[in-house]
N, C-alpha and C positions, 0 to 999 in steps of 0.2 A: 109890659113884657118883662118887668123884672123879675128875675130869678126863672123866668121860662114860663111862670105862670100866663095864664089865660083866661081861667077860671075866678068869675069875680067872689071874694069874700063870703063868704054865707050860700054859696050854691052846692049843690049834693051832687057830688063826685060820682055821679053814674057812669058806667061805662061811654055811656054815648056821649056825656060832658069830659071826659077823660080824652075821648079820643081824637073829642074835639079840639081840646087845647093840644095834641101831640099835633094835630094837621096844622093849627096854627105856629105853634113851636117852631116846626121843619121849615113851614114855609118865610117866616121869617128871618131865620138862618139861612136859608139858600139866596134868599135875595140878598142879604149882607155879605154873604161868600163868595156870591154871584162880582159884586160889583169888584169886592178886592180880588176876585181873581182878573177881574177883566183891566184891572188897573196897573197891577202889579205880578199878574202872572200866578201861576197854580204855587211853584216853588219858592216863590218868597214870601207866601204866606205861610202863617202858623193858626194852628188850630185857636190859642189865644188870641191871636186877632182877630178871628172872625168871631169867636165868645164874647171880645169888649164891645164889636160893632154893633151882635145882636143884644146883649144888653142884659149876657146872662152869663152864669157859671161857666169855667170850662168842661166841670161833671157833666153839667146839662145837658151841654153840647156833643159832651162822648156820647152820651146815653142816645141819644137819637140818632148821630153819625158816629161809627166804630173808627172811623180812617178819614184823612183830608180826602183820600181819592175819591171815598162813597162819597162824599159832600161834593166833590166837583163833575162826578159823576151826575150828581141829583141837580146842581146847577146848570149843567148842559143839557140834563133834559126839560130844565125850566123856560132855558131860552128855546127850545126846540118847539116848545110847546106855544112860545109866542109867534113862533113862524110859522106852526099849522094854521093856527086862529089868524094869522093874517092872510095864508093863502084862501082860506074859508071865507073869507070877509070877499075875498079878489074875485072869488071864480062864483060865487051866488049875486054878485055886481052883473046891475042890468049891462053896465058899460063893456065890462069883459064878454057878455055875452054876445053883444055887439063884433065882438073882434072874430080873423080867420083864426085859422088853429096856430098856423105860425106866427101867428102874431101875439096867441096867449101864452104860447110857448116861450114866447121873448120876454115879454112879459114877467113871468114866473123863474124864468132865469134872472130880470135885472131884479127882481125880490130878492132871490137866494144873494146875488153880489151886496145888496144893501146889508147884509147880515155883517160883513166883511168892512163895511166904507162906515157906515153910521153906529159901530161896536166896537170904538178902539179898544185894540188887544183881545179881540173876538179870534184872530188867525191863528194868534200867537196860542192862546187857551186851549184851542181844539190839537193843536201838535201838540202841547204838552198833557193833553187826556192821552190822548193815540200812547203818548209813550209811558206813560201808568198803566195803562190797558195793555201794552205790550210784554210789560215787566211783570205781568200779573197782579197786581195791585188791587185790581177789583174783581168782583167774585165773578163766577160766570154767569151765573142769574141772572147779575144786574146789567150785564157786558148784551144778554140774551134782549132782553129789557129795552136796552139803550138802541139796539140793532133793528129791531120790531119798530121801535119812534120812530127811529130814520128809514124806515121802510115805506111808513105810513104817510110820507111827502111824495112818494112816487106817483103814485096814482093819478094826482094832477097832469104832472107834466105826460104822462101814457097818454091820458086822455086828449090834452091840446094835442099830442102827435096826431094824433089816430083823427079826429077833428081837420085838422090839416092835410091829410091823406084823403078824405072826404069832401070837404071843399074846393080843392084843388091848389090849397097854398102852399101845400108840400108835395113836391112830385117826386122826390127820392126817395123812396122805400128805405130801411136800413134795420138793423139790428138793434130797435131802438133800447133794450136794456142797457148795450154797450156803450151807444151814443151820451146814453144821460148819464151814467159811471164816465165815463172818458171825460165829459166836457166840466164835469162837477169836481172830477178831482184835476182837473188842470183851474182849474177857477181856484179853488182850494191851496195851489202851489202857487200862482200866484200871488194871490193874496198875502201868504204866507212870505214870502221873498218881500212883499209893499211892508210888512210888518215892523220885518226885521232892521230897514230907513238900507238910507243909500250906503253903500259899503267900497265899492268902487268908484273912482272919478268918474268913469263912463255912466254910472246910474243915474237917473232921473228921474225921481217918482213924483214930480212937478203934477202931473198929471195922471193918477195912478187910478182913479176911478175909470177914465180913458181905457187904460188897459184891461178892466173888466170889461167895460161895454164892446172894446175890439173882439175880444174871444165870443161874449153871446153872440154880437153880432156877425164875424167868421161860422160857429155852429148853425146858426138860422139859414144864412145862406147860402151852406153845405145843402141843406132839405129842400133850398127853393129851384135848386137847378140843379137836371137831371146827371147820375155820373156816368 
């Protein structure tokens, strides 16, 4: 990978070898920008350190990403992309199939918290996008882009709903678009608060995985008994 090449020695730079080495390029760079951001945060990195990680020019690296933000933009939808592929893996599972609907829906909720527990500085990363995306930093394309991915995880959880409305594991009806925005972004705040370590005497994140499975497990059995 040095100098961003991909393309071995004596190969004829056709478009389609060309564009192949840029998919390699990117994708090698966002997993290197990936890890320092999850290590050290969006803001304390520099565009040269993610160039030395990936093993290439800092030109290189502009060339492909204009801004740190499109690169942590691109890395957030790298990880995003590992959480489709695991809910896809969950819900074509003979075992999942086995399950009622509230119980896929729990399911699928403690996935989403593992994203939070087994991604140190995964919490911390997603608030410091929110506020580059806030500030305008990324373009709206990409912002359009990133919205569409996190859309495309809904579907699952609708479906264990509506599953559970069916089987009779859920007997509370609800506004479930509301339900899964409310419970995802208190999961989210959460997390977010576990990140940041204990800040008060009174804090205790001794046990702070605890604290996610309380909230799934509080929204499941909101659905399981009637209001």
């Amino acid at each position: 990978m040095a100098n961003g090449s991909a393309i071995p020695a004596g190969s004829p730079a056709t478009p389609a070898a060309l564009a192949l080495a840029a998919t390699a390029v990117d994708t090698h760079a966002i997993e290197c920008a990936s890890k320092l951001f999850l290590e050290r945060g969006i803001d304390a990195v520099k565009m040269t350190d993610i160039a030395e990680a990936a093993g290439m020019g800092v030109a290189t690296l502009y060339r492909h990403f204009s801004t740190k933000a499109a690169i942590a933009l691109a890395a957030s939808m790298r990880m995003l992309e590992n959480l489709l592929d695991e809910y896809a893996a969950i819900v074509s599972s003979e075992a999942y199939r086995q399950l009622d609907g509230a119980s896929r829906l729990e399911l699928l909720l403690s996935t989403y918290c593992d994203q939070y527990v087994y991604q140190t500085g995964f919490a911390a990363f997603i608030d410091e996008l929110d506020r580059l995306i806030l500030a305008g930093a990324v373009s709206a394309d990409a912002v359009l882009s990133y919205t569409r991915m996190l859309a495309s995880t809904y579907p699952h959880f609708e479906a264990a709903y509506e599953q559970g409305c069916m089987d009779g594991s859920i007997v509370r009806r609800v506004d479930f678009e509301l339900f899964y925005r409310t419970v995802a972004h208190a999961l989210m705040s959460v997390a977010s608060k576990l990140s940041r370590g204990e800040v008060l005497p009174s804090d205790d994140f001794s046990a702070s995985r605890n604290e996610l499975d309380c909230l799934v497990e509080m929204a499941i059995r909101s659905l399981r008994v009637k209001g």
